[in-house]
C-alpha positions in Angstrom: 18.0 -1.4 17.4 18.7 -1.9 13.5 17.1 -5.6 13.9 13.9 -4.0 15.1 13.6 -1.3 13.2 13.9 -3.7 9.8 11.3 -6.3 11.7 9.0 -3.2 12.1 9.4 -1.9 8.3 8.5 -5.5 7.5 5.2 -5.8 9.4 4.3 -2.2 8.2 5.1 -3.4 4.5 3.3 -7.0 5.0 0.5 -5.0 6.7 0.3 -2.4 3.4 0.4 -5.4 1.1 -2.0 -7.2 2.8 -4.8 -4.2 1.8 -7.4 -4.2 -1.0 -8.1 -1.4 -3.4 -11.6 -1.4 -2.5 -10.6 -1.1 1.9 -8.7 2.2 0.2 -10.8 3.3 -2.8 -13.6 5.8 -2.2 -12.6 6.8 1.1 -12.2 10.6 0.8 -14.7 11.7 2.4 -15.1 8.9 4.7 -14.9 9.8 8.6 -11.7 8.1 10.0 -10.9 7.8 13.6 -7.2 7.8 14.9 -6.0 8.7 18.8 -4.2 12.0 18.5 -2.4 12.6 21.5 -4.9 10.1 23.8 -8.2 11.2 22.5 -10.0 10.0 19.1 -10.3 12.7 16.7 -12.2 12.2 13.4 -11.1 13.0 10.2 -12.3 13.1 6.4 -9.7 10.8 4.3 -8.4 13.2 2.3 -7.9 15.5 5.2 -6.2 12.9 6.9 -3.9 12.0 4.1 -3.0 15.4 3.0 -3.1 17.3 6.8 -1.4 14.8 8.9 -0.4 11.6 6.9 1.8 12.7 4.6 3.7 15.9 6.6 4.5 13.1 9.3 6.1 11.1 6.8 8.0 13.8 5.1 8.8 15.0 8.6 9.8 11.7 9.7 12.0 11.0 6.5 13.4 14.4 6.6 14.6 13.8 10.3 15.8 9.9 9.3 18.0 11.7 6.4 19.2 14.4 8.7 20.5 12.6 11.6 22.1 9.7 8.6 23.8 12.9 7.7 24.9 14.3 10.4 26.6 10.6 11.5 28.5 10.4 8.3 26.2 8.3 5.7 26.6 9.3 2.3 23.1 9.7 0.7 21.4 12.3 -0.8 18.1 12.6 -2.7 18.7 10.1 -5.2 18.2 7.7 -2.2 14.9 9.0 -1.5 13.3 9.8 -5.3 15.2 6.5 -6.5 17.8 6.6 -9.3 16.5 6.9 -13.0 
């Protein structure tokens, strides 16, 4: 539902506040473990960012935008780069 989709951006952005520069800083080559389909899989931080973080986002907002589209919601990519 909308209600738990905004309570779930709000942990995620509480949770994002919550971090310190130095849990993030100096992480790039750091070996991170994540459960990819079940099983852990480890990762180098930059590899994780750029190979799998960031395309699920943009694949995530991509699909978000399409499917507000396709019902009729008038946004475009002002919405998503923020108006100047």
């Amino acid at each position: 539902s909308l209600a738990e989709l905004i309570a779930r951006v709000e942990k995620t952005n509480a949770f994002l506040e919550g971090l310190k520069p130095e849990q993030i800083n100096g992480k790039e080559g750091a070996d991170i473990t994540i459960q990819v389909m079940g099983k852990d899989q480890v990762f180098k931080g930059m590899a994780l960012l750029q190979n799998r973080a960031l395309p699920n986002f943009y694949f995530h907002s991509t699909t978000a935008y399409d499917m507000l589209r396709g019902n009729g919601v008038e946004i475009g990519k002002g919405n998503f780069m923020g108006r100047e």
